[in-house]
C-alpha positions in Angstrom: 0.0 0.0 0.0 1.3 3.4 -0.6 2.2 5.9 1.9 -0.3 8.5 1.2 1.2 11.0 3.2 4.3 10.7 1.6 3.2 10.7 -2.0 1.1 14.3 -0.6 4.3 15.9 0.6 6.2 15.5 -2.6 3.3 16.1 -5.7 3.5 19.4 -5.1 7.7 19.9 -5.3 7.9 17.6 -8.0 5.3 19.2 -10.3 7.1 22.4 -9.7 10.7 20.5 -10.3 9.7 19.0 -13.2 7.8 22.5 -14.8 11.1 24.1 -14.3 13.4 21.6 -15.3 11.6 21.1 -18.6 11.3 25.1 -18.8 15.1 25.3 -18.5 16.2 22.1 -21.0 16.9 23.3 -24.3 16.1 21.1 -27.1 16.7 21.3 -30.7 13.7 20.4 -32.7 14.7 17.9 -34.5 15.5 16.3 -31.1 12.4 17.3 -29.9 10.7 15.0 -32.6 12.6 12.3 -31.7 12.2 11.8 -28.4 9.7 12.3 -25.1 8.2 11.3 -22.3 6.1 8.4 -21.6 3.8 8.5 -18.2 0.7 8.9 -16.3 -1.2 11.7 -16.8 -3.4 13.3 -14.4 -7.0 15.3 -15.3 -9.4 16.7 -13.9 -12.8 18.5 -14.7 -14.6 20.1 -12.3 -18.7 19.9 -11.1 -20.3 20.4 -14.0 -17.3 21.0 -16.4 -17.7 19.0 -19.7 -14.0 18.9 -20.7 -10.4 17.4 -19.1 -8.1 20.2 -17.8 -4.4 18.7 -17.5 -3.9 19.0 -13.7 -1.0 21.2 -12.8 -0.5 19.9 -9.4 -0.5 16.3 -8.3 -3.5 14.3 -7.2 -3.1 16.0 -3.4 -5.6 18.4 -3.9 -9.0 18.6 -2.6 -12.0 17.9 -4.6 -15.8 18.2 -5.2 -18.8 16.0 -5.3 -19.5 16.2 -8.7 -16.0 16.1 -9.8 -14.7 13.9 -12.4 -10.9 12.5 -11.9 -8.5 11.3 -14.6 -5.5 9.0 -15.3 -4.5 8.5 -18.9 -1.1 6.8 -19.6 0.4 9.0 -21.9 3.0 10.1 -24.6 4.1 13.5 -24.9 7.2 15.9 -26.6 8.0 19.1 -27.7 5.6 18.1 -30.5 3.4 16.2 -29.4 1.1 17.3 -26.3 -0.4 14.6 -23.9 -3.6 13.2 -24.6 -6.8 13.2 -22.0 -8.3 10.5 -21.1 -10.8 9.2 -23.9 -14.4 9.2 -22.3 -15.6 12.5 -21.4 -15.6 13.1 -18.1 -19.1 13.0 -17.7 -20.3 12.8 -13.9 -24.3 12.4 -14.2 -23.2 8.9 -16.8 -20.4 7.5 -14.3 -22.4 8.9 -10.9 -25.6 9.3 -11.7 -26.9 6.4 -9.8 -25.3 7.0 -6.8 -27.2 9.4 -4.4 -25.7 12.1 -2.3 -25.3 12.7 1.7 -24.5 14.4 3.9 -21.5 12.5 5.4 -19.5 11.7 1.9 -18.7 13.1 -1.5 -19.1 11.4 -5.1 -15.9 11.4 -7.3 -16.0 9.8 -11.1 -12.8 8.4 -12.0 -11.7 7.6 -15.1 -8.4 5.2 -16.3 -6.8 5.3 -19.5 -4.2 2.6 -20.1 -3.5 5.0 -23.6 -2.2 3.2 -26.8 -0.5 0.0 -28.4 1.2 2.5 -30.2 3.1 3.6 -27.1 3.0 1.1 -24.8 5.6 -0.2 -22.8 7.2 -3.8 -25.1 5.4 -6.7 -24.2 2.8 -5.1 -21.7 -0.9 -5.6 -23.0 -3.0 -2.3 -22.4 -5.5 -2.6 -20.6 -9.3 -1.5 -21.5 -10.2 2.1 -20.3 -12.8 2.1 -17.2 -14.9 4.3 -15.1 -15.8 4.4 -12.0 -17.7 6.2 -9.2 -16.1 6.6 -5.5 -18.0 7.5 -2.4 -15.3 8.7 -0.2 -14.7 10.6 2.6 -15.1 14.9 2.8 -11.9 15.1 3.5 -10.2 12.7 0.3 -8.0 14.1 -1.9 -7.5 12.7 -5.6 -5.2 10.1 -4.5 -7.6 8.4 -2.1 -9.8 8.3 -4.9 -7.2 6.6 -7.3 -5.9 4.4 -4.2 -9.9 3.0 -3.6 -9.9 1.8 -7.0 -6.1 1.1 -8.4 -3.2 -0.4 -7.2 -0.8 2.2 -7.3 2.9 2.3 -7.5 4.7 5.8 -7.1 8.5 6.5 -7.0 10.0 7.9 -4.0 9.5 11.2 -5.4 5.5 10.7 -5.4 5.8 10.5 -9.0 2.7 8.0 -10.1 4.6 4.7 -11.8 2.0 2.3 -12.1 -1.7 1.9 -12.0 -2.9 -1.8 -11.7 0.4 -3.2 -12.7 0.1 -1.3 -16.0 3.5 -0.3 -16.7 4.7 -3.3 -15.0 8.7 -1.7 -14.1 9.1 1.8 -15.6 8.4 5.2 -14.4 8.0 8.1 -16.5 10.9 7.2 -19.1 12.1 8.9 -22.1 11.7 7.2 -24.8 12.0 7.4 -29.1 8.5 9.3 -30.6 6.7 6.2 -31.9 6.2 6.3 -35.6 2.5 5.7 -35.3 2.0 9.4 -33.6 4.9 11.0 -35.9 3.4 14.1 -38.6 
């Protein structure tokens, strides 16, 4: 089981590490095509919202009833921006059965293992699901992911693995695959 507190102290630092370090790497473009970054990506879309925002802090923030979480394993360069998960985050469709009260909050989650054409060799992705959590007021976005994945996260907080999916690597550089080359 992961530490939760832990993985709540360091989100925060290592989104702001990782920002700047990528803000003060300079990278030619034609190395920019050829290479990038391979990872979980986390979104988020408010009560109400009908579109994925890329979440600029890690899953240790609070959320909403009504809020719709996601993870998409992703690919992403210089060129090529990360992709949100691919079902909409729609909360009435994921939630919409599941009654409010007083003591709890509703959270839709949605995982996206991404694409063949970027998975890790030899690993099977795994079919997209939703899901909704009843969890506690005070749960942030990684209770929610830790009540319905088995998660693996680097030291660092970093989020490795969801579910076994990838089954070693964490957020590796690797060569653009030709499949999502222009």
């Amino acid at each position: 089981m992961i530490n939760t507190s832990k993985v709540k102290k360091t989100i925060a630092s290592l989104a702001i590490l990782s920002l700047a370090s990528f803000n003060l790497i300079s990278i030619s473009s034609a190395s920019a095509a050829d290479k990038g970054w391979r990872y979980w990506g986390y979104y988020q879309a408010a009560p109400g919202a009908k579109t994925w925002t890329a979440a600029m802090t890690g899953p240790t923030v609070d959320i909403k009833d009504g809020a719709v979480e996601g993870w998409s394993f992703v690919f992403s360069s210089d060129d090529i921006p990360s992709i949100a998960p691919s079902a909409k985050p729609d909360f009435k469709s994921i939630c919409g059965k599941v009654a409010a009260d007083k003591d709890t909050k509703r959270i839709a989650l949605v995982i996206d293992y991404g694409s063949k054409a970027y998975a890790p060799k030899g690993e099977k992705v795994q079919k997209t699901f939703s899901t909704c959590v009843r969890t506690a007021k005070e749960s942030q976005g990684i209770d929610v992911l830790g009540q319905v994945a088995k998660v693996r996260a680097a030291k660092s907080g970093l989020i490795c693995g969801l579910n076994g999916y990838p089954a070693k690597e964490c957020g590796v550089e690797i060569s653009t695959p030709a499949a999502l080359k222009k």
